[in-house]
C-alpha positions in Angstrom: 0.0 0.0 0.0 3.0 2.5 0.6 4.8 2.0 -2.4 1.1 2.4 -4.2 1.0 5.7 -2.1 4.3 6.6 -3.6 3.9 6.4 -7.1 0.7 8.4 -7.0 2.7 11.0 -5.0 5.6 11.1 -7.5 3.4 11.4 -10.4 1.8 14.5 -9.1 5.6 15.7 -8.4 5.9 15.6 -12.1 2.6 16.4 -13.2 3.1 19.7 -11.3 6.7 20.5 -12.6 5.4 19.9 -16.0 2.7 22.3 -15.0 5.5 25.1 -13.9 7.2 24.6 -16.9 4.5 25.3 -19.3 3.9 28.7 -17.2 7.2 29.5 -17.6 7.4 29.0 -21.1 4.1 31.0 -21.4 5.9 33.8 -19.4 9.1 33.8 -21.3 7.2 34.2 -24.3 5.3 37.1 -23.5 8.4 38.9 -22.0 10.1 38.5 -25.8 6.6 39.5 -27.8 6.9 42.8 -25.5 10.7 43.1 -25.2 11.6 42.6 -29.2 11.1 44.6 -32.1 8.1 44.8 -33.6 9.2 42.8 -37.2 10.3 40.1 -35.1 6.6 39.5 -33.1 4.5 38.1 -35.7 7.4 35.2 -36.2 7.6 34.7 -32.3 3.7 34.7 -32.2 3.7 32.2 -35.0 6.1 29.8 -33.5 4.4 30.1 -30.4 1.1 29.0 -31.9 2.9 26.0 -34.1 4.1 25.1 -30.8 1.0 25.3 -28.9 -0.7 23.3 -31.7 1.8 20.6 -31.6 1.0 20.2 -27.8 -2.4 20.0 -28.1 -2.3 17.3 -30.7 0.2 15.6 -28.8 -2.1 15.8 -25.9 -4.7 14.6 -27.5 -2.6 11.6 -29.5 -1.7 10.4 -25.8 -5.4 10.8 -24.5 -6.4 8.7 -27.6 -3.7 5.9 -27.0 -4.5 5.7 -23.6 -8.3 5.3 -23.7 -8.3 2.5 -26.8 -5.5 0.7 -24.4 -8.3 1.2 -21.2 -10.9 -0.1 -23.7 -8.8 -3.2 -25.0 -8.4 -4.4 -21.3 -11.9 -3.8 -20.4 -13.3 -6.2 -23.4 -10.4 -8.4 -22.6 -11.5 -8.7 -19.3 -14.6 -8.6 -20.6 -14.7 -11.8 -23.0 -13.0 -13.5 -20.1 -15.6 -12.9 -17.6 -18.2 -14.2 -20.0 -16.9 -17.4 -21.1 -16.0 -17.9 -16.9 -18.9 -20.0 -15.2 -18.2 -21.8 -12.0 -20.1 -25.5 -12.5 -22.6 -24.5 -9.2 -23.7 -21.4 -11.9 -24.3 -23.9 -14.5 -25.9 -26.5 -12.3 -28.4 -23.8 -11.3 -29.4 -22.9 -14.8 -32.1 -23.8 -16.5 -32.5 -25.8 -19.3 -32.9 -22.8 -21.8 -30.0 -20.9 -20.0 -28.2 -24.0 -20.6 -28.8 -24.0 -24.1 -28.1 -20.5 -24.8 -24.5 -21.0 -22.4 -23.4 -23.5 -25.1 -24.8 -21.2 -28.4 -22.5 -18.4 -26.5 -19.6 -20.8 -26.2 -19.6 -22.1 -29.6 -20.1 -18.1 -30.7 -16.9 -17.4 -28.6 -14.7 -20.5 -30.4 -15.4 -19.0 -34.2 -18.6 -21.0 -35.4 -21.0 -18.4 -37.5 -25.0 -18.6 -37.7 -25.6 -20.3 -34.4 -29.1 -20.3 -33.1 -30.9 -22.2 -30.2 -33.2 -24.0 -31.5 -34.5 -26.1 -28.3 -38.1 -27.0 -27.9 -40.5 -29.6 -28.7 -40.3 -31.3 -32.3 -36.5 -30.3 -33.2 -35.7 -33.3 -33.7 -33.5 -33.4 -30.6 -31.3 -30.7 -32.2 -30.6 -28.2 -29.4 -28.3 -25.5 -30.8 -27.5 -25.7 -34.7 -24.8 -23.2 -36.3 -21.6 -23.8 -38.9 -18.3 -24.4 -37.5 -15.3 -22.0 -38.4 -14.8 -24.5 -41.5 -17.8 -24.0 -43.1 -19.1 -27.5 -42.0 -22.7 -27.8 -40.3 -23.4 -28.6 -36.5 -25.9 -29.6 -34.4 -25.5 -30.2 -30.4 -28.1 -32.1 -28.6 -27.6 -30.3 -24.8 -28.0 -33.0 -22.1 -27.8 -31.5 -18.4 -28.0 -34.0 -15.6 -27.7 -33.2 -11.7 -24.3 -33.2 -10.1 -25.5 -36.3 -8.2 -26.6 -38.3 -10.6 -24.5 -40.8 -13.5 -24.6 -40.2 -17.3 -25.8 -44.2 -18.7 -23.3 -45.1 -21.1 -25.9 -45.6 -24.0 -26.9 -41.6 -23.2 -23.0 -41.5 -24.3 -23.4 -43.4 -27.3 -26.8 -43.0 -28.7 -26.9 -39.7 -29.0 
């Protein structure tokens, strides 16, 4: 926690001498547009602006890169989170949440046109889709209690 205190505190420290040079340089610049001739001002003035300009877009460059970076951990995090299900979450769903769980998962590993299909007369066809290949699929979802044991011929019958 201290050396988190730290940082923070040294990043003001630099944030604030940035700050007092900036003012300087704005001060030293008006002390030339006053103290030099007057052919020599519009030049100064200029260059002051270019440099001004320059800052800005540098500012805003930086602002940019650091937001999109922000963003691509958020949806990183975010993809993670969704995919994550502890097995006590999926033993509590229901049988449609169940379905759509495996339509998302199939979704999240590359397979295009997926769509739960569930219901009565499909055929047994649960969730139907193409796989990254280009191949069709259909997935018959089967969701048993923790407690109980999946037959053998549940295995291989279906």
């Amino acid at each position: 926690m201290a050396a988190r205190r730290g940082r923070g505190a040294a990043a003001r420290r630099r944030k604030a001498a940035r700050r007092r040079s900036a003012a300087a340089a704005i001060v030293a610049t008006a002390v030339l547009l006053t103290a030099l001739r007057p052919e020599v001002r519009p030049y100064l003035l200029a260059a002051a602006l270019l440099a001004a300009a320059g800052a800005g877009g540098w500012w805003l460059w930086r602002k940019d890169r650091l937001t999109r970076e922000q963003d691509r951990r958020w949806r990183q995090a975010d993809r993670i989170s969704a995919g994550r299900r502890t097995l006590a979450e999926v033993d509590a769903m229901t049988g449609t949440e169940f379905e759509e769980l495996v339509a998302q998962l199939c979704r999240r590993d590359g397979c295009t046109e997926v769509r739960r299909v569930g219901g009565s007369h499909d055929n047994g066809a649960d969730v139907v889709g193409r796989l990254p290949d280009g191949r069709s699929m259909v997935i018959q979802c089967k969701r048993y209690t923790p407690s109980s044991t999946i037959a053998s011929r549940e295995m291989r019958d279906t």
